[in-house]
VMD Tcl script that builds the backbone (N, CA, C; Angstrom):
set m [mol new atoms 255]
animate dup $m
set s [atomselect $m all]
$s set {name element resname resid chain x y z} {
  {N N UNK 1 A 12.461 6.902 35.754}
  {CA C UNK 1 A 12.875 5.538 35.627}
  {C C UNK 1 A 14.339 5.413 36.031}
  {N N UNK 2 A 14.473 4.547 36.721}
  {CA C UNK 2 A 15.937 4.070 37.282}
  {C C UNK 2 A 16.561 3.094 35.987}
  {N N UNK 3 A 18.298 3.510 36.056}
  {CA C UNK 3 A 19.083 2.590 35.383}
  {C C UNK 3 A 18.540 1.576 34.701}
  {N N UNK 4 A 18.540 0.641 35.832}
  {CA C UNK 4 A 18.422 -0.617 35.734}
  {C C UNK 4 A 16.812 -0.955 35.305}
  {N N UNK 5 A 15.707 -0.089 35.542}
  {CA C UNK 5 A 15.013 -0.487 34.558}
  {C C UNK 5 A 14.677 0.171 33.473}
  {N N UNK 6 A 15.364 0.701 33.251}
  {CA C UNK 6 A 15.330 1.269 31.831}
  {C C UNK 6 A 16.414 -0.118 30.919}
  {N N UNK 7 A 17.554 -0.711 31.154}
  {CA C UNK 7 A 18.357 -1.853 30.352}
  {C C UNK 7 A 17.277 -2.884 30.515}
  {N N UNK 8 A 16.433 -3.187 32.004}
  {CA C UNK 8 A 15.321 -4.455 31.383}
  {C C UNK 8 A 15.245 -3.970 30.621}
  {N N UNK 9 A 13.868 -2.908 30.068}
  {CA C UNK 9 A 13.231 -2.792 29.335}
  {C C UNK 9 A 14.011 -2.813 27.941}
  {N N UNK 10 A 14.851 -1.788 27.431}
  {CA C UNK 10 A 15.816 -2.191 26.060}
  {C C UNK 10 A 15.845 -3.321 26.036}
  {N N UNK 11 A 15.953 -5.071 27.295}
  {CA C UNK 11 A 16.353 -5.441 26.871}
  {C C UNK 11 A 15.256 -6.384 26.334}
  {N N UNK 12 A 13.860 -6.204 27.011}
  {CA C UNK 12 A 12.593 -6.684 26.450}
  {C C UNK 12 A 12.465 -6.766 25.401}
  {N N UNK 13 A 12.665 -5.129 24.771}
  {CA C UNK 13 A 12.279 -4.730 23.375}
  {C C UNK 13 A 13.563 -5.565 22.478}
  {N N UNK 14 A 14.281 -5.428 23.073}
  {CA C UNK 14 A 15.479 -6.124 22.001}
  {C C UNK 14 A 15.384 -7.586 21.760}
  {N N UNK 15 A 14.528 -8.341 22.572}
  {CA C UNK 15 A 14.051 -9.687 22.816}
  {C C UNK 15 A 12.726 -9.859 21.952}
  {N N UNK 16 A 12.294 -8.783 21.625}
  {CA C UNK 16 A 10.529 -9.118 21.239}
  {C C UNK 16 A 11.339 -8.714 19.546}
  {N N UNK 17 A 11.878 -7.867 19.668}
  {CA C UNK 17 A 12.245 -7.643 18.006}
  {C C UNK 17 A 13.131 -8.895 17.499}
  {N N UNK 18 A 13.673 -10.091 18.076}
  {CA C UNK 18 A 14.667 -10.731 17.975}
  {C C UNK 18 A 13.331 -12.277 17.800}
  {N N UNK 19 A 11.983 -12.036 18.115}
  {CA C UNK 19 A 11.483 -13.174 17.738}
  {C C UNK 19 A 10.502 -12.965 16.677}
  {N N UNK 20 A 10.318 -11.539 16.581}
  {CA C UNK 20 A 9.922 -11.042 14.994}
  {C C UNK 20 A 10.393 -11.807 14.150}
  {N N UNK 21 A 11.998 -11.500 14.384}
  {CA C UNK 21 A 12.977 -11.422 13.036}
  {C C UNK 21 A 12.752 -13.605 13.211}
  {N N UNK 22 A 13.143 -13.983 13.785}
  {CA C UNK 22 A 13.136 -15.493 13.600}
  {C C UNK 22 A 11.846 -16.122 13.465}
  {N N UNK 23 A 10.656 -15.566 12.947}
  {CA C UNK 23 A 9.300 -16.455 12.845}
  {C C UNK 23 A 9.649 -16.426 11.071}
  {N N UNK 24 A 9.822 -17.514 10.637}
  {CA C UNK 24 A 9.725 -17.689 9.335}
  {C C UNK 24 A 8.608 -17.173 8.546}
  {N N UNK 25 A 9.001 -16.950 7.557}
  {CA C UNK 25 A 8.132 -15.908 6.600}
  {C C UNK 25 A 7.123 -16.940 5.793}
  {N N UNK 26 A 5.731 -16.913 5.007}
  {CA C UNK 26 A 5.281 -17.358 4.454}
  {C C UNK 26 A 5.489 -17.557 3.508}
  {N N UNK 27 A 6.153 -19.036 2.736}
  {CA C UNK 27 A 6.024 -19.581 1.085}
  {C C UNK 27 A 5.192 -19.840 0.805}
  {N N UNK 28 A 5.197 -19.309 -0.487}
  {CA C UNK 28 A 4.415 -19.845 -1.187}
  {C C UNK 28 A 4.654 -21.335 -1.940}
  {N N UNK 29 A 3.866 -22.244 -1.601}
  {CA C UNK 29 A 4.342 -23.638 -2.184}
  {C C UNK 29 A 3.629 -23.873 -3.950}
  {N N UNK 30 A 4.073 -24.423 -4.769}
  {CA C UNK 30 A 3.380 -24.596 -5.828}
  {C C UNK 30 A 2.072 -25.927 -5.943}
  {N N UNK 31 A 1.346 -25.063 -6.924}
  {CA C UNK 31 A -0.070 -25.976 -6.517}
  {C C UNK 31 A 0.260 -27.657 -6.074}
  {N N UNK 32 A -0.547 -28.096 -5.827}
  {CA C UNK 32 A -0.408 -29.804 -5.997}
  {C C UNK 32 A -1.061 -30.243 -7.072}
  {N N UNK 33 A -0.018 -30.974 -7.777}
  {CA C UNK 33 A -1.059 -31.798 -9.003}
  {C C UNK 33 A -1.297 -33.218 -8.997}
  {N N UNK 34 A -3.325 -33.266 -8.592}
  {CA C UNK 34 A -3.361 -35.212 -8.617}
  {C C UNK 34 A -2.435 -36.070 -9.420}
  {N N UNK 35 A -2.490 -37.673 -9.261}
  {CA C UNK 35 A -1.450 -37.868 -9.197}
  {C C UNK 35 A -2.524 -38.824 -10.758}
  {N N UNK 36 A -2.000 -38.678 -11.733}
  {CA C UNK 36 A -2.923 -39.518 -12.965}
  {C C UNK 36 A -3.841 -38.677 -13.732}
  {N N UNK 37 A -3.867 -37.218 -13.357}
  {CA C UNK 37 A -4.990 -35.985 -14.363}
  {C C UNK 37 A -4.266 -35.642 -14.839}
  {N N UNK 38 A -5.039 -35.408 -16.208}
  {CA C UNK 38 A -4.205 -34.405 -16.828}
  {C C UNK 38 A -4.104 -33.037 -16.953}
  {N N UNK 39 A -3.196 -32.420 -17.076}
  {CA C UNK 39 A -2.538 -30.981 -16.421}
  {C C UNK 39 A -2.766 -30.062 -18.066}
  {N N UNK 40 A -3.717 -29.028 -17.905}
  {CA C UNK 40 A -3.550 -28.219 -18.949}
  {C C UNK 40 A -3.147 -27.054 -18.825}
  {N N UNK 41 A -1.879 -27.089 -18.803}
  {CA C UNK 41 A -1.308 -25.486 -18.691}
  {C C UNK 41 A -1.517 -24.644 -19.684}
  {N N UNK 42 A -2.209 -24.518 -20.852}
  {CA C UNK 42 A -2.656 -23.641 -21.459}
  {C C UNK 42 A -3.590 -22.478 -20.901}
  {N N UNK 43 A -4.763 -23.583 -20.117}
  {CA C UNK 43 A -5.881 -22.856 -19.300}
  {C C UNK 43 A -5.405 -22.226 -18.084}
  {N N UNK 44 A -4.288 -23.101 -17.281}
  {CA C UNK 44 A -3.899 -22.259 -16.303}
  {C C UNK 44 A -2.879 -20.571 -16.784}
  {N N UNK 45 A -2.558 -20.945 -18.301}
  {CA C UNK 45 A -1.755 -19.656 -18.752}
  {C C UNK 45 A -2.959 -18.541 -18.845}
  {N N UNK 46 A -3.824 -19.398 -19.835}
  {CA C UNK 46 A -4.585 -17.997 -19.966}
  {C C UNK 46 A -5.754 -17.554 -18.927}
  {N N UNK 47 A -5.690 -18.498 -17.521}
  {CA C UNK 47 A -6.638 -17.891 -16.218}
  {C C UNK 47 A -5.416 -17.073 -15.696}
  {N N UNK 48 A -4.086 -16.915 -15.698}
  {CA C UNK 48 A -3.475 -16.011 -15.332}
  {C C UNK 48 A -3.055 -15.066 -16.125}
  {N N UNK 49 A -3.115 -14.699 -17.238}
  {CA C UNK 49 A -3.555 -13.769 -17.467}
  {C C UNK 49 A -4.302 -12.678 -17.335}
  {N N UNK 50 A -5.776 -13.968 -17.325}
  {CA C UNK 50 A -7.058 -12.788 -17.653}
  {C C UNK 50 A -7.030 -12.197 -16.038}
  {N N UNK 51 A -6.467 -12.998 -15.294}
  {CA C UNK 51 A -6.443 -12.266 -13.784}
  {C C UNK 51 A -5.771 -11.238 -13.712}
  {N N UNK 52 A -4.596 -11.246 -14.537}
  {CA C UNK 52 A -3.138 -10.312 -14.229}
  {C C UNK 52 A -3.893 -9.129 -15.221}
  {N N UNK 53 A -4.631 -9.318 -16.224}
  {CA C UNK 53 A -5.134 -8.890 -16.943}
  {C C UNK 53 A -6.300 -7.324 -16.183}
  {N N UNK 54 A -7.032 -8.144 -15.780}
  {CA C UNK 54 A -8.282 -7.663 -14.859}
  {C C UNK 54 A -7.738 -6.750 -13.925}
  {N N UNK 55 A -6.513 -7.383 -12.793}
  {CA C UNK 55 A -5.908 -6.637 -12.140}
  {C C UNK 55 A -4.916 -5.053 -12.293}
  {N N UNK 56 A -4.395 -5.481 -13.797}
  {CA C UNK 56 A -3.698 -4.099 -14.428}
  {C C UNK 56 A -4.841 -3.333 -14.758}
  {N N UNK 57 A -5.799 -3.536 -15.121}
  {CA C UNK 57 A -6.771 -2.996 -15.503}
  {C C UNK 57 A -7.644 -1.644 -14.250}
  {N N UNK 58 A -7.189 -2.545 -13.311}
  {CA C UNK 58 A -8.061 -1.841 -12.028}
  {C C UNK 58 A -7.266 -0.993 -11.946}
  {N N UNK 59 A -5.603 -1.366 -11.802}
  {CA C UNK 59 A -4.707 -0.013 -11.376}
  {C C UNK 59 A -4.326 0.759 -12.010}
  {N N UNK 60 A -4.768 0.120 -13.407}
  {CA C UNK 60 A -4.936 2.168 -14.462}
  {C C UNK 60 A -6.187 2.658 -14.057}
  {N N UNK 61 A -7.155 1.704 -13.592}
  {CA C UNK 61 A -8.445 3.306 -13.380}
  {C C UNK 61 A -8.291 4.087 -11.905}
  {N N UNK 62 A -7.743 3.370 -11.146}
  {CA C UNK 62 A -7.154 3.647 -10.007}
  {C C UNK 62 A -6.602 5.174 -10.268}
  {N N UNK 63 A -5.565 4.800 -11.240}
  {CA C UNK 63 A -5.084 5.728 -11.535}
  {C C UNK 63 A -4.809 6.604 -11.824}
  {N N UNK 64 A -5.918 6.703 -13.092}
  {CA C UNK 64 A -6.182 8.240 -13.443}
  {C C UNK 64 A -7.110 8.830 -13.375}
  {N N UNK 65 A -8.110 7.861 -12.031}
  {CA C UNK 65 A -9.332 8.664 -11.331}
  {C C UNK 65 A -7.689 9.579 -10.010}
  {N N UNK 66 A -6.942 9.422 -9.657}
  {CA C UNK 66 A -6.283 9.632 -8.936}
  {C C UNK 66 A -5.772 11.035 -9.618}
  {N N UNK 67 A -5.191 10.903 -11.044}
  {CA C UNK 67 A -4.413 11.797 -11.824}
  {C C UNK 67 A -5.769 12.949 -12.403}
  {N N UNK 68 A -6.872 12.335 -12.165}
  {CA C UNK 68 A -8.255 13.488 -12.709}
  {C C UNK 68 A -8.492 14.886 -11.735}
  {N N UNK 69 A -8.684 13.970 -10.493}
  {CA C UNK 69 A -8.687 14.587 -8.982}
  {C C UNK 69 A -7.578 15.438 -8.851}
  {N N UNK 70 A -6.384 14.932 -9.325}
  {CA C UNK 70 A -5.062 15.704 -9.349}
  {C C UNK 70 A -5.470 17.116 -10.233}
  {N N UNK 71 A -5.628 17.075 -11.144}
  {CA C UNK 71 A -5.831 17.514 -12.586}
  {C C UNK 71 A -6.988 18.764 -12.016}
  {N N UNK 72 A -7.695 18.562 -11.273}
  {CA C UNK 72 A -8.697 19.401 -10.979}
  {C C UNK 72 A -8.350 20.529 -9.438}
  {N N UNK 73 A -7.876 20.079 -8.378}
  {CA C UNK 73 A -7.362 20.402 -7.631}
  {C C UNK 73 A -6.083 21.286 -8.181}
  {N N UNK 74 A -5.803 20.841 -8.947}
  {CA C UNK 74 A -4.825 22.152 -9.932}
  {C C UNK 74 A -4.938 22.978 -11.080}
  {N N UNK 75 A -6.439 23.077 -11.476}
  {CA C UNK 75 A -6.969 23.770 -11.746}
  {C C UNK 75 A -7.652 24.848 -10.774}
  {N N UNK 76 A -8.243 24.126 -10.246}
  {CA C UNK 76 A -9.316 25.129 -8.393}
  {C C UNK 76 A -8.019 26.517 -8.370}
  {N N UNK 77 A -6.499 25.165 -7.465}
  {CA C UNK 77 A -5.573 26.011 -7.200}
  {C C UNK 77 A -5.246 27.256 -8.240}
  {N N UNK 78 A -5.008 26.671 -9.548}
  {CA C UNK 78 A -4.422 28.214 -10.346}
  {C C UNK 78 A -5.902 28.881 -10.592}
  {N N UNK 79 A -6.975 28.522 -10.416}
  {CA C UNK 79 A -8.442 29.366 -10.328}
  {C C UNK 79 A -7.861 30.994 -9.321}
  {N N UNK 80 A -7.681 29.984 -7.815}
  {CA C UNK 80 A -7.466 31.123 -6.629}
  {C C UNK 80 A -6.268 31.662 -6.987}
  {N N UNK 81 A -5.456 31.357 -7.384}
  {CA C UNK 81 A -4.542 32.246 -7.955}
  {C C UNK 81 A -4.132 33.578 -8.250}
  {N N UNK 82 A -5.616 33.281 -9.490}
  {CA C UNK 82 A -5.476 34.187 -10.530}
  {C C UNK 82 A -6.946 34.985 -9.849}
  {N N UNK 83 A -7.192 35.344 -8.883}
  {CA C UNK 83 A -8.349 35.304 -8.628}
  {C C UNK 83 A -7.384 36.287 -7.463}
  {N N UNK 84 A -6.621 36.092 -6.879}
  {CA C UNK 84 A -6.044 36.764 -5.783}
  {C C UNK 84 A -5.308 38.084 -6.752}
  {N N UNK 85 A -5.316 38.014 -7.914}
  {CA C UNK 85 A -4.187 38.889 -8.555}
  {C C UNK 85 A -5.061 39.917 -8.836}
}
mol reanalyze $m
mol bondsrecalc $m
mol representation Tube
mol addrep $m
């Protein structure tokens, strides 16, 4: 590759990373509430909960199916170990 196209190209890439960075990011807007219902934030407290709830829930079993697998694989390992001695 010659000079000069090797600086296009940097300067492509420096152009494509430069409209990355300026595409605005996604907000989140807060719900809309009709305009005359009435609003029970109790129920919306405790549907976020039981969600946030449900969700912690998944990433402890996540977890210590993760930490079991761990747990066993280091057992196997000090198996061969002691098995080599």
């Amino acid at each position: 590759m010659s000079d000069t196209e090797e600086v296009e190209q940097y300067e492509d890439e420096e152009e494509a990373y430069e409209e990355e960075e300026e595409k605005p990011k996604f907000k989140p807007s807060a719900p809309k509430i009709p305009d005359g219902e009435k609003v029970d934030f109790d129920d919306i407290q405790k549907k976020r909960q039981n969600k946030d709830l449900v969700e912690l829930q998944s990433l402890i079993d996540a977890h210590f199916e993760c930490r079991k697998k761990e747990e066993e694989e280091l057992i196997g390992l000090k198996d061969r170990i002691e098995k080599r001695r």
